[in-house]
PyMOL Python script that loads the backbone (N, CA, C, O; Angstrom):
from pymol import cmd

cmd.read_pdbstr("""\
ATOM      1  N   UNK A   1       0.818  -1.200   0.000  1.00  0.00           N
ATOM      2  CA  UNK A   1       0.000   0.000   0.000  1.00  0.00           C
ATOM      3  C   UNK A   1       0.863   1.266   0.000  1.00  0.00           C
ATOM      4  O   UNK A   1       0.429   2.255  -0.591  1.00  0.00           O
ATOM      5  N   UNK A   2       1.971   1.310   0.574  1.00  0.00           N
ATOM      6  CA  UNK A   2       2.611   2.223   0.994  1.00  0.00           C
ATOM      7  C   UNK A   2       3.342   2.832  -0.659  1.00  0.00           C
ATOM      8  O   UNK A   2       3.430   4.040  -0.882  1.00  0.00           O
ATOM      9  N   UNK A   3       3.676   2.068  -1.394  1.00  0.00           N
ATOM     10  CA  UNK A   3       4.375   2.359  -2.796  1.00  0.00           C
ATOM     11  C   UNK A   3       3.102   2.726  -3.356  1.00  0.00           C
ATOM     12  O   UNK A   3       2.939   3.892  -3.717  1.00  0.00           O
ATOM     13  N   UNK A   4       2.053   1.765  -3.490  1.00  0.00           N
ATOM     14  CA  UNK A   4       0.832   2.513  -4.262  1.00  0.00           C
ATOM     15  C   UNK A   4       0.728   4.082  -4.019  1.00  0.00           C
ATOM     16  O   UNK A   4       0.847   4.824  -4.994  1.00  0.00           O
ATOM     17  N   UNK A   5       0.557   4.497  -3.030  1.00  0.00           N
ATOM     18  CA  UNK A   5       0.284   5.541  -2.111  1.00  0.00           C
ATOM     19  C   UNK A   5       1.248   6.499  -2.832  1.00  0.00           C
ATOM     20  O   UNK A   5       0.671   7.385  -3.463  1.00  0.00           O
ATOM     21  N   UNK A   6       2.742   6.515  -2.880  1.00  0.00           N
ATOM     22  CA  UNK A   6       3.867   7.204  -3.034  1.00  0.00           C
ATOM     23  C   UNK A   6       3.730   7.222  -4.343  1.00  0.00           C
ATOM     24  O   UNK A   6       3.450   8.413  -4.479  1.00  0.00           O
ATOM     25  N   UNK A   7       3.716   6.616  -5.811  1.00  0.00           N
ATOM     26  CA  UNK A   7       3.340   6.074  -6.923  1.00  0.00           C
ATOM     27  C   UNK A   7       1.985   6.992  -7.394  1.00  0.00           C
ATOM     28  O   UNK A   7       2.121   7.393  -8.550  1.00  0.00           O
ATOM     29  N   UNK A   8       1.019   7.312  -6.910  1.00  0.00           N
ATOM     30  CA  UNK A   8       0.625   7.727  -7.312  1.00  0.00           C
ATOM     31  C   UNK A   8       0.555   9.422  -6.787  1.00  0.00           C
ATOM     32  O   UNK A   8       0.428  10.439  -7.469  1.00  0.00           O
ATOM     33  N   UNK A   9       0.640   9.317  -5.886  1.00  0.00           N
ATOM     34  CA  UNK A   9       1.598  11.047  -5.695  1.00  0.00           C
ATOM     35  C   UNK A   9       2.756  11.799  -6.213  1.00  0.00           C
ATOM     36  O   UNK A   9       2.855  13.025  -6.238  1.00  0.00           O
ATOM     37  N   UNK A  10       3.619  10.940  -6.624  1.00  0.00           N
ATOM     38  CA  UNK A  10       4.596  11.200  -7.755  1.00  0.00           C
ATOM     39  C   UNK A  10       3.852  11.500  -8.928  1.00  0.00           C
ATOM     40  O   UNK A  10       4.080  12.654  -9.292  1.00  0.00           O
ATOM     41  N   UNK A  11       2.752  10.674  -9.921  1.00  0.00           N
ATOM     42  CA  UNK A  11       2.602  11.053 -10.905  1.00  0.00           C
ATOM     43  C   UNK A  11       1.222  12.156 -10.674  1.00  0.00           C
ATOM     44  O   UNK A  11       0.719  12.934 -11.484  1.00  0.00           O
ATOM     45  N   UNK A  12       0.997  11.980  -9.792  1.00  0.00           N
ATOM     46  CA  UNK A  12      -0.046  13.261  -9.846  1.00  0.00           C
ATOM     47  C   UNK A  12       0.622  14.616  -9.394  1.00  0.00           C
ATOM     48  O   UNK A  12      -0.025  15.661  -9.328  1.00  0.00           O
ATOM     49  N   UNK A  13       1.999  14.524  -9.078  1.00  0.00           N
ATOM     50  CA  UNK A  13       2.675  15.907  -8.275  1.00  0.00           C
ATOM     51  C   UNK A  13       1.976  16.309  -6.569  1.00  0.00           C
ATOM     52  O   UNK A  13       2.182  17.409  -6.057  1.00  0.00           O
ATOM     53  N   UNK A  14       1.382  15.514  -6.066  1.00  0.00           N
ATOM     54  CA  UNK A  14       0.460  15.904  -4.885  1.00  0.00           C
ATOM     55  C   UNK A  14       1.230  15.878  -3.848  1.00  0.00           C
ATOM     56  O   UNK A  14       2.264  15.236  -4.032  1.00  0.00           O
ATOM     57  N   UNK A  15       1.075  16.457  -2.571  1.00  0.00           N
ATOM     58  CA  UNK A  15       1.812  16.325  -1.040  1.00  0.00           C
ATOM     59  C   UNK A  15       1.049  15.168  -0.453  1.00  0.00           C
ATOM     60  O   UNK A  15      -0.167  14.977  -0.467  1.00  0.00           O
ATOM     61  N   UNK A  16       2.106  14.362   0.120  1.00  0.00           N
ATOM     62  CA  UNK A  16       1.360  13.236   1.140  1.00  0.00           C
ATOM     63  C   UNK A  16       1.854  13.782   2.849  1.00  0.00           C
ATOM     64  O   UNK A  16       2.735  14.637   2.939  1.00  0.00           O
ATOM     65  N   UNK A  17       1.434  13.407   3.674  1.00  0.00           N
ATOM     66  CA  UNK A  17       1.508  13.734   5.193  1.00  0.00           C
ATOM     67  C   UNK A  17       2.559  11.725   5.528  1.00  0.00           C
ATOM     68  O   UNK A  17       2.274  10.536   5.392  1.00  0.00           O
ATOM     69  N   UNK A  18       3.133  12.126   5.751  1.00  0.00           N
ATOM     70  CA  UNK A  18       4.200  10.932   6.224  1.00  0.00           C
ATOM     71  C   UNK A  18       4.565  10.673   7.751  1.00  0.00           C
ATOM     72  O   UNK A  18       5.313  11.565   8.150  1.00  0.00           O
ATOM     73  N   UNK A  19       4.352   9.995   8.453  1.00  0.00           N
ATOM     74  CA  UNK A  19       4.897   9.586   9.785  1.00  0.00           C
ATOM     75  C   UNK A  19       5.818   8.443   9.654  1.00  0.00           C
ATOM     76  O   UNK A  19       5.556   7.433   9.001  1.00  0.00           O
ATOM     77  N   UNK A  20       7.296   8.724  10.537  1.00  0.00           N
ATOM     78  CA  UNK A  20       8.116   8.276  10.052  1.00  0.00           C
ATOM     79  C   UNK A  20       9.422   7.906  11.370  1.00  0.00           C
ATOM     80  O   UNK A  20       9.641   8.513  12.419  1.00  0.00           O
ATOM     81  N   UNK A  21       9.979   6.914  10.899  1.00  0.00           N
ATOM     82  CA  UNK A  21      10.608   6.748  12.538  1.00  0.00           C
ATOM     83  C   UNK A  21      12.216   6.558  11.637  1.00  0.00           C
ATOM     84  O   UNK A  21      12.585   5.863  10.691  1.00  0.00           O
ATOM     85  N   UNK A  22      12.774   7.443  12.405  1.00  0.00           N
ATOM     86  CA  UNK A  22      14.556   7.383  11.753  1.00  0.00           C
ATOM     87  C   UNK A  22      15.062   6.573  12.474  1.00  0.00           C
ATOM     88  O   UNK A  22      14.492   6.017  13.413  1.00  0.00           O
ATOM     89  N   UNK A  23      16.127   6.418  12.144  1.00  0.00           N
ATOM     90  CA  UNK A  23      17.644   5.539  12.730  1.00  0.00           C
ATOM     91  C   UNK A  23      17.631   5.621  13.995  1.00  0.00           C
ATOM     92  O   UNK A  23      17.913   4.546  14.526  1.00  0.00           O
ATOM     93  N   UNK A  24      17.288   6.967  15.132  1.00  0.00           N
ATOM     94  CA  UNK A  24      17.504   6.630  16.060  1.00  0.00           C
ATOM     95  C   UNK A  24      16.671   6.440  16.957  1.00  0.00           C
ATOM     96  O   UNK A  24      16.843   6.486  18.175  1.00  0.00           O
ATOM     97  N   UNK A  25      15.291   6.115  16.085  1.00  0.00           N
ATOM     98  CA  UNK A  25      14.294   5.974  17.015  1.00  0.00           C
ATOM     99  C   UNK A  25      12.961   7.183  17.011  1.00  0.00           C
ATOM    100  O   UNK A  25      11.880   7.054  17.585  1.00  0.00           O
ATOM    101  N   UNK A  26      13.362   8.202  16.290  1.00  0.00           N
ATOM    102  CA  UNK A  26      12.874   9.060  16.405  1.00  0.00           C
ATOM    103  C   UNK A  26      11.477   8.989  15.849  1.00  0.00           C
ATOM    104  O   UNK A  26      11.492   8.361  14.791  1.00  0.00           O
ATOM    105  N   UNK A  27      10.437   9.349  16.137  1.00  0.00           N
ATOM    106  CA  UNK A  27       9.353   9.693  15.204  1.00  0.00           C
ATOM    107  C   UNK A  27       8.668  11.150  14.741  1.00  0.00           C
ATOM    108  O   UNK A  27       8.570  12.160  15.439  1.00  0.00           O
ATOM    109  N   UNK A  28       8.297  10.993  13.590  1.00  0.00           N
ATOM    110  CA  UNK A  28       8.288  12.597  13.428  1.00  0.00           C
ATOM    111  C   UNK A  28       7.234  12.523  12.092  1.00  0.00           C
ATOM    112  O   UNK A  28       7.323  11.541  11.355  1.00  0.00           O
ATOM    113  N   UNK A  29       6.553  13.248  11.892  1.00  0.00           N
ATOM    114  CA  UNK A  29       5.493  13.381  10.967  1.00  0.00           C
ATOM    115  C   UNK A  29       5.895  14.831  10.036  1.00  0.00           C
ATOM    116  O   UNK A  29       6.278  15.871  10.573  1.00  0.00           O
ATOM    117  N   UNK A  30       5.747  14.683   8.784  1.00  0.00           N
ATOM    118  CA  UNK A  30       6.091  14.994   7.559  1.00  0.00           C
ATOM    119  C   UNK A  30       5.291  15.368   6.420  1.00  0.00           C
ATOM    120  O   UNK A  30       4.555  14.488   5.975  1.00  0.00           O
ATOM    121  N   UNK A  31       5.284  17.117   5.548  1.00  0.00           N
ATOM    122  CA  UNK A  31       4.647  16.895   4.657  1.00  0.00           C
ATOM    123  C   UNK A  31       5.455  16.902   3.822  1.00  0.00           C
ATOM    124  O   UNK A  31       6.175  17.884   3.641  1.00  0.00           O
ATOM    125  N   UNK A  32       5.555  15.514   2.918  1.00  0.00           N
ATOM    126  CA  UNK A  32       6.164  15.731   1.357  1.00  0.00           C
ATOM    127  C   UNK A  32       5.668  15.526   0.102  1.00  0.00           C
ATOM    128  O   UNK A  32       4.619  14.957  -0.198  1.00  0.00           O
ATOM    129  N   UNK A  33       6.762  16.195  -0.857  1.00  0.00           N
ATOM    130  CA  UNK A  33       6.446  15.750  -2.199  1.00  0.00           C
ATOM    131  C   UNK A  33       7.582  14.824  -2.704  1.00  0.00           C
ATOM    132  O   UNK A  33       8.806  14.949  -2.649  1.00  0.00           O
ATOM    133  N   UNK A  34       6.832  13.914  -3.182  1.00  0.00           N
ATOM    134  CA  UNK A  34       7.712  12.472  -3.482  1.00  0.00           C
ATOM    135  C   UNK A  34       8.702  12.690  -5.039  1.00  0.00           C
ATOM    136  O   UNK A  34       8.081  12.544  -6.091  1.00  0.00           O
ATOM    137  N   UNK A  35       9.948  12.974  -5.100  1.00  0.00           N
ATOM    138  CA  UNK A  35      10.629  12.897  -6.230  1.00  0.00           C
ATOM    139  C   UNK A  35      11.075  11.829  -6.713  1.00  0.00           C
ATOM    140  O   UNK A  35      11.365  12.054  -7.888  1.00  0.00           O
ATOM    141  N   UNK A  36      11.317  10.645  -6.405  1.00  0.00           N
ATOM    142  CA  UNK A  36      11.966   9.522  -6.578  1.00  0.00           C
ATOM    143  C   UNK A  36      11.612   8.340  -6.258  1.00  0.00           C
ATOM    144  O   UNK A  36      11.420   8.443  -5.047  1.00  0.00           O
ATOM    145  N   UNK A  37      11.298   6.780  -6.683  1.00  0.00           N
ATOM    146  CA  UNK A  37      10.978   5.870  -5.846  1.00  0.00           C
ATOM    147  C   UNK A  37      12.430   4.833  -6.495  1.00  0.00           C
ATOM    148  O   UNK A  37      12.933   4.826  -7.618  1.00  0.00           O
ATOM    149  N   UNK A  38      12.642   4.347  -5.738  1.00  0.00           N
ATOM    150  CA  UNK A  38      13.352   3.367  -5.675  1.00  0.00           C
ATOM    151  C   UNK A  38      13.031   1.624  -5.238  1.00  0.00           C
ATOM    152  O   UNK A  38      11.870   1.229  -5.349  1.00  0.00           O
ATOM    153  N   UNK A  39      13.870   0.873  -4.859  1.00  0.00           N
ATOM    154  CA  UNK A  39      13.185  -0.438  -4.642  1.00  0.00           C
ATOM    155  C   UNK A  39      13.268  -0.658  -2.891  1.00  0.00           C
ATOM    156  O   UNK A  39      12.314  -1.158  -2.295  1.00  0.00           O
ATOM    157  N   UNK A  40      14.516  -0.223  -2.175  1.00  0.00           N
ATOM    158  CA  UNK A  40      14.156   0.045  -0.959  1.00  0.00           C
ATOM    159  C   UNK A  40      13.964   1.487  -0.118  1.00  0.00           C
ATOM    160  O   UNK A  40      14.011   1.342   1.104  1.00  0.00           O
ATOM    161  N   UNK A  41      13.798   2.572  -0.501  1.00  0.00           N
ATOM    162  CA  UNK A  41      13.833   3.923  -0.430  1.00  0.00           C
ATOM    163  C   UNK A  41      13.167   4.413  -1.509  1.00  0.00           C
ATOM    164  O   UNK A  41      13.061   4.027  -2.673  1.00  0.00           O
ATOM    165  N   UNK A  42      12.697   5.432  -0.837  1.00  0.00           N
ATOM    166  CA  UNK A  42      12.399   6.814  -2.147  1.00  0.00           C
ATOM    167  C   UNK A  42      13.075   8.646  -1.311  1.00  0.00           C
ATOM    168  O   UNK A  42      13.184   9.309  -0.279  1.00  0.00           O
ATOM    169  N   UNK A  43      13.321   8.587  -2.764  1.00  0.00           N
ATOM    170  CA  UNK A  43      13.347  10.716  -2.349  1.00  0.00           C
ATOM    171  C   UNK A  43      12.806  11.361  -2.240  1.00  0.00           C
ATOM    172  O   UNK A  43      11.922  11.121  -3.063  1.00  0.00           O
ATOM    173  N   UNK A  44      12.493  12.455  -1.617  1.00  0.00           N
ATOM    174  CA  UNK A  44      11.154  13.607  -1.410  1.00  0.00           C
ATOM    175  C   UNK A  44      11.509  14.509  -0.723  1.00  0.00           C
ATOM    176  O   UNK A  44      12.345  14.462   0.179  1.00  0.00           O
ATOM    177  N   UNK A  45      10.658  15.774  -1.241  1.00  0.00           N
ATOM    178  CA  UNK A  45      11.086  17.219  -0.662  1.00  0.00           C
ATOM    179  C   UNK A  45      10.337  17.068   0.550  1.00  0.00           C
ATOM    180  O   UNK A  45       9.143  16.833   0.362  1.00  0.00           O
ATOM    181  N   UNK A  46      10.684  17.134   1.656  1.00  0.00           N
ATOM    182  CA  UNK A  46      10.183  17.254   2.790  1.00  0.00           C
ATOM    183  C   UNK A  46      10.101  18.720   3.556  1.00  0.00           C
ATOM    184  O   UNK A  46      11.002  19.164   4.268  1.00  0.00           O
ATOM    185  N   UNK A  47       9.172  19.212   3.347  1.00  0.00           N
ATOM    186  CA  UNK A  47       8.767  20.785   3.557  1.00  0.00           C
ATOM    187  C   UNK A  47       8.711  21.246   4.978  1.00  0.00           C
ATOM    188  O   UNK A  47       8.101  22.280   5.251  1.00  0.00           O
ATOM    189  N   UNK A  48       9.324  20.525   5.917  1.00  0.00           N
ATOM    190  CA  UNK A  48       8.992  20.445   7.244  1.00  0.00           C
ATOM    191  C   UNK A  48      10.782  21.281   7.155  1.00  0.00           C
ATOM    192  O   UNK A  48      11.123  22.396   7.551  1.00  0.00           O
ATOM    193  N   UNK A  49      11.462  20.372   6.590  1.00  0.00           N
ATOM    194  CA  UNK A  49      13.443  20.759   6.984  1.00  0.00           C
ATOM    195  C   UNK A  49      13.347  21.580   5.914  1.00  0.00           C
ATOM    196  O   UNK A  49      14.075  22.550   6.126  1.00  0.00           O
ATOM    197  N   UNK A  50      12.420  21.726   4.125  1.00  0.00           N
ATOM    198  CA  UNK A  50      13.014  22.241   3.207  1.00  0.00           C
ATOM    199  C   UNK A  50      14.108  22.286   2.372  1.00  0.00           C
ATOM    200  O   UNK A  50      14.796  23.081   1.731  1.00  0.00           O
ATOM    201  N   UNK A  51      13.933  20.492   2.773  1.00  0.00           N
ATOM    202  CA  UNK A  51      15.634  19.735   1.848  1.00  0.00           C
ATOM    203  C   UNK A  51      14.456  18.339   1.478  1.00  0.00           C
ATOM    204  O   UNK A  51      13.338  17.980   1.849  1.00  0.00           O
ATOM    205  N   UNK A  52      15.757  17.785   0.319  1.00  0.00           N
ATOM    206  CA  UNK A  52      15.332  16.682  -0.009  1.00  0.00           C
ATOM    207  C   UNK A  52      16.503  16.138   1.131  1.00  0.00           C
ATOM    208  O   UNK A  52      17.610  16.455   1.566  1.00  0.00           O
ATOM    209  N   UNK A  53      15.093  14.742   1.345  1.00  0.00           N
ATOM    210  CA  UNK A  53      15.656  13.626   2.127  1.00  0.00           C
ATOM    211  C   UNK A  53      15.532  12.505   1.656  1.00  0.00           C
ATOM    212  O   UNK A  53      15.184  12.675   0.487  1.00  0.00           O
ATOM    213  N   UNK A  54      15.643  11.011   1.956  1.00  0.00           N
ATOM    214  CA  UNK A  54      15.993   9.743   1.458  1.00  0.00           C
ATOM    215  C   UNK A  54      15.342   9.238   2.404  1.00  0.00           C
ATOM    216  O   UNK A  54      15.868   9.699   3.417  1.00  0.00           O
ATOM    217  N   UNK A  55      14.181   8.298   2.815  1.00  0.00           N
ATOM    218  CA  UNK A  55      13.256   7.812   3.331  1.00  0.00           C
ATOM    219  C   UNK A  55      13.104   6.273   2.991  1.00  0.00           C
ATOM    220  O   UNK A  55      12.924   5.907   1.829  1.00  0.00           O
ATOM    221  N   UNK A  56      13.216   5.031   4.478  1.00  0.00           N
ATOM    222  CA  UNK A  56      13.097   3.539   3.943  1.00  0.00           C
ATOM    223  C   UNK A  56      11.671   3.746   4.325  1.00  0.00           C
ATOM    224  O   UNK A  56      11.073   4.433   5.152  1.00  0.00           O
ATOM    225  N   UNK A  57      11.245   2.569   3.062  1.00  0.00           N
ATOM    226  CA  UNK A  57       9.997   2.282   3.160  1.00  0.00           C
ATOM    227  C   UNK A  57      10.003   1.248   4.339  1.00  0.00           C
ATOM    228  O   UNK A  57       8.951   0.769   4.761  1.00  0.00           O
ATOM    229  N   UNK A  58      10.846   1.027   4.690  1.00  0.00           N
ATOM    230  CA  UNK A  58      10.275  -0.256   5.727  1.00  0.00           C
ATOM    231  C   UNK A  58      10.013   0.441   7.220  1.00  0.00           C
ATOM    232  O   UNK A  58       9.326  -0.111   8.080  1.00  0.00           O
ATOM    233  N   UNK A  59      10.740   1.892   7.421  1.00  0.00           N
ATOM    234  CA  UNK A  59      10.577   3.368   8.393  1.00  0.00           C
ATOM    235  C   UNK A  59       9.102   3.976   8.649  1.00  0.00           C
ATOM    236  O   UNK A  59       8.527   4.291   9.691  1.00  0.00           O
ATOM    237  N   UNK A  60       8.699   4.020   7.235  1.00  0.00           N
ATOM    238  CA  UNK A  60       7.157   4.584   7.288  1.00  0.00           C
ATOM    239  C   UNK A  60       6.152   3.571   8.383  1.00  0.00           C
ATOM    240  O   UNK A  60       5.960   2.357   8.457  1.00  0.00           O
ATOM    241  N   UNK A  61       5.667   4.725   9.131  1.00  0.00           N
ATOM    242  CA  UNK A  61       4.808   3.951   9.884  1.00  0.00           C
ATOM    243  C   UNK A  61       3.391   4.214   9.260  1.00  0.00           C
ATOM    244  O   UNK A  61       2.457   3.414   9.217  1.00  0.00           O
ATOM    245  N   UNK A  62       3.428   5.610   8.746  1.00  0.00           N
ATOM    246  CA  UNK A  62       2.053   5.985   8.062  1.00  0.00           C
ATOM    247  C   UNK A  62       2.142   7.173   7.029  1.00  0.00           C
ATOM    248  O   UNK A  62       2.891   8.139   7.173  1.00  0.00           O
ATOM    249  N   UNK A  63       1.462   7.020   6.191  1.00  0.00           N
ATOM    250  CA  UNK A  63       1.489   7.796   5.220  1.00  0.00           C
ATOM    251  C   UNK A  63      -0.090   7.475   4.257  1.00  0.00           C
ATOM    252  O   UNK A  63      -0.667   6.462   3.861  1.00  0.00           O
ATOM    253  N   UNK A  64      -0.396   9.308   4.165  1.00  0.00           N
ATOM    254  CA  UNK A  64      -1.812   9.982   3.952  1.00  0.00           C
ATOM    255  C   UNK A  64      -1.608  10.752   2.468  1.00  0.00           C
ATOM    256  O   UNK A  64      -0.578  11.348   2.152  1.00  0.00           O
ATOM    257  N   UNK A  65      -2.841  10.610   1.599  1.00  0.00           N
ATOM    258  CA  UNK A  65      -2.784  11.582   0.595  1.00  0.00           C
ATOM    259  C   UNK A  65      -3.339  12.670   1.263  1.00  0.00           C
ATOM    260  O   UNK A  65      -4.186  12.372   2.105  1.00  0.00           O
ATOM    261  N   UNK A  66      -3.113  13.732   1.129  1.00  0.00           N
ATOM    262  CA  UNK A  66      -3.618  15.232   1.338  1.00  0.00           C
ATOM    263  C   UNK A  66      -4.799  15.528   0.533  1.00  0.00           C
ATOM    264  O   UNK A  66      -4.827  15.533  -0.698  1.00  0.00           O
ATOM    265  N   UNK A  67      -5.720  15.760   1.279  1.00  0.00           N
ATOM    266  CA  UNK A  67      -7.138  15.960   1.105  1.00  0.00           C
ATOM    267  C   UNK A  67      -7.370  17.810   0.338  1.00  0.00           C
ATOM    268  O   UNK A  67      -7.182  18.854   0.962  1.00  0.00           O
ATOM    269  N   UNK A  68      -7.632  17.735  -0.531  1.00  0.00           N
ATOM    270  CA  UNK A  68      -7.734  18.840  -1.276  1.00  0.00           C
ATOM    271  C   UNK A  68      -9.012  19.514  -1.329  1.00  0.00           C
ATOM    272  O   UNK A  68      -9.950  18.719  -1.257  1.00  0.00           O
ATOM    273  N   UNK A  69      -9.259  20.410  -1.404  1.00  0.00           N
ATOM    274  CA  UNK A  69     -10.613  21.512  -0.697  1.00  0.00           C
ATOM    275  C   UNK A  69     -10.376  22.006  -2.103  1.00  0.00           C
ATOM    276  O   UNK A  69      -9.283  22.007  -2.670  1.00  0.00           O
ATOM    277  N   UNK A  70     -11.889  22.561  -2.762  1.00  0.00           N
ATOM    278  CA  UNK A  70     -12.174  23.277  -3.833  1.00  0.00           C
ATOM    279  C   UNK A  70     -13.023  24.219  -3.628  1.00  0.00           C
ATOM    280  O   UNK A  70     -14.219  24.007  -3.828  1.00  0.00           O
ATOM    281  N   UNK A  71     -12.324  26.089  -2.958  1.00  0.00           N
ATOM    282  CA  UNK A  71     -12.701  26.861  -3.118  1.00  0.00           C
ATOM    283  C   UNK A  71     -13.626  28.021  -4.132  1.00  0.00           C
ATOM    284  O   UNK A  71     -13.873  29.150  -3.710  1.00  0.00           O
TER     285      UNK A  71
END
""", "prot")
cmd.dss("prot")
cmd.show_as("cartoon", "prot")
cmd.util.cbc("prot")
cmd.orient("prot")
């Protein structure tokens, strides 16, 4: 689910909301835009630091498409 998810936010250009646990344990929730998928990782601008970062899929604890409002 998690590549579906990323896969299709890449080709639509959309922000997903990511919760995410690093190397040292950390957890931390995330809005990005997905640039890259790979087979164990993907790349994405993560708008929280305002850098691209490198993210394991096996890290993701959760990850959301962003719900879009039509003003």
């Amino acid at each position: 689910m998690t590549k579906g998810v990323l896969n299709r936010a890449l080709e639509r250009k959309e922000c997903v909301t990511l919760i995410y646990l690093n190397k040292e344990g950390v957890i931390s929730q995330r809005v990005i835009t997905v640039l890259q998928l790979k087979e164990r990782w993907f790349v994405a601008y993560c708008h929280s630091k305002r850098q691209r970062r490198v993210f394991k899929y096996e890290n993701v604890l959760s990850l959301n498409q962003i719900k879009r409002t039509v003003s």
